[in-house]
C-alpha positions as CSV (number, residue, x, y, z in Angstrom):
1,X,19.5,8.3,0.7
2,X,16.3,9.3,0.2
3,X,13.7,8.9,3.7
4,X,10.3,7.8,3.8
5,X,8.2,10.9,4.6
6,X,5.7,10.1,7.5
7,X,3.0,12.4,9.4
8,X,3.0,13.0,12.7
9,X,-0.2,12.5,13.9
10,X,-1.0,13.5,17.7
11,X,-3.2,15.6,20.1
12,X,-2.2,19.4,20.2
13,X,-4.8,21.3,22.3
14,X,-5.7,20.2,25.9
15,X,-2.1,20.3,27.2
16,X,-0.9,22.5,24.3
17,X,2.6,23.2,25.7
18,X,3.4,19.6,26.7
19,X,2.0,18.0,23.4
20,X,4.0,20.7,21.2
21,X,7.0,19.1,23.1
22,X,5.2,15.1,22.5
23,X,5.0,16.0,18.8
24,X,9.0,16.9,18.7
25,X,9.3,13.8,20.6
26,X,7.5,12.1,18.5
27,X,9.2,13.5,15.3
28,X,12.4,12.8,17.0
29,X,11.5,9.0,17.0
30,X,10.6,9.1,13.2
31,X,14.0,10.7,12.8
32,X,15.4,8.3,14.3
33,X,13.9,5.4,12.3
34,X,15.4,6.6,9.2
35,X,12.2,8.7,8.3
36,X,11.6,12.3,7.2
37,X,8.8,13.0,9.8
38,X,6.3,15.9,9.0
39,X,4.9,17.4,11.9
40,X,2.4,20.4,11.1
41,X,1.1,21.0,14.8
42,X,4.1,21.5,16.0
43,X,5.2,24.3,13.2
44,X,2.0,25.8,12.3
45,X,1.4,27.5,16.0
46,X,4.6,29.5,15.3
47,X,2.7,31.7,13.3
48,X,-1.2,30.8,13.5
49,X,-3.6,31.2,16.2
50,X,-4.7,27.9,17.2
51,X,-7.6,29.5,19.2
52,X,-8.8,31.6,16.2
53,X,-11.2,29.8,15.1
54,X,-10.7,31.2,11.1
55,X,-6.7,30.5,12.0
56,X,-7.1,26.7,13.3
57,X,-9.2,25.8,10.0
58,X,-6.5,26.7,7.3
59,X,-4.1,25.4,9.8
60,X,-6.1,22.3,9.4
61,X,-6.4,22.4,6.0
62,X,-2.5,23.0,5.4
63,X,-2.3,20.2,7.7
64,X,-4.1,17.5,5.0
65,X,-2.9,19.3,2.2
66,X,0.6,18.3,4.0
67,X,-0.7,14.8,4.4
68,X,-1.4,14.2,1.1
69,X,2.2,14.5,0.2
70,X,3.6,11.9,2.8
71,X,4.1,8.3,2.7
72,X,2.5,7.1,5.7
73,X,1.0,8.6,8.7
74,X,2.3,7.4,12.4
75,X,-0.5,7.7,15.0
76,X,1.0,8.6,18.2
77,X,-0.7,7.6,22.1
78,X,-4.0,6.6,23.2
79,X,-5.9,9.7,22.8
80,X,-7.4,10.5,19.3
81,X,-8.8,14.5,19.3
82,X,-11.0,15.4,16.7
83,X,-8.1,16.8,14.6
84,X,-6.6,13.5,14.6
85,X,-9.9,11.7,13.4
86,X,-9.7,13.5,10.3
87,X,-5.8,13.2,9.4
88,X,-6.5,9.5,10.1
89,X,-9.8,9.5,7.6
90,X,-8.1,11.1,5.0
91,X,-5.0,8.7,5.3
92,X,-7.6,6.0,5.0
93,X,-9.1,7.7,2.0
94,X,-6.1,8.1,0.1
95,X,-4.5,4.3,1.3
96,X,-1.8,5.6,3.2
97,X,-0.4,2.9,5.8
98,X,-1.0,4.3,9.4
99,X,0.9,3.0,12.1
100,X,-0.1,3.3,15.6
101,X,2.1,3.9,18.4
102,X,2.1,4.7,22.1
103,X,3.0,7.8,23.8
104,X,6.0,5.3,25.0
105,X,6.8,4.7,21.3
106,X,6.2,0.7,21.6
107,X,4.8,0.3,18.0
């Protein structure tokens, strides 16, 4: 059976340790739905420097370059960072349905 691939979309950098743990969470929940849930935040940190400001930017980029690849992009609690504001954009660009769900994953 072959899953929907969605993006996680969610904050990464004020709470960094606790939102690496949301976005599992959160990728989890996609899981669970059935879905193939691509979560570059949570993967990317492994081996970038999120603080670097050279690092963050191709992370970034690899990010939307991931995006661009997914079926839909799932929006995850109330807070949208600036990181989040351009995953959204570009899933608006390119017409990908974005759902929007809170951080207790009522959709």
């Amino acid at each position: 059976m072959k899953r929907k691939i969605v993006y996680i979309c969610s904050p990464l950098r004020r709470s960094y340790e606790r939102n690496i743990i949301k976005a599992n969470l959160f990728s989890r929940y996609a899981y669970e739905k059935g879905c193939l849930p691509i979560a570059p935040h949570a993967i990317f940190p492994q081996f970038l420097d999120d603080e670097n400001k050279s690092e963050r930017r191709v992370g970034m980029a690899m990010g939307l370059q991931l995006l661009e690849l997914c079926d839909e992009v799932w929006v995850f609690g109330p807070c949208i960072s600036e990181g989040m504001k351009a995953e959204i954009e570009l899933a608006r660009k390119l017409g990908k349905p974005t759902l929007y769900i809170d951080e207790d994953l009522d959709e």
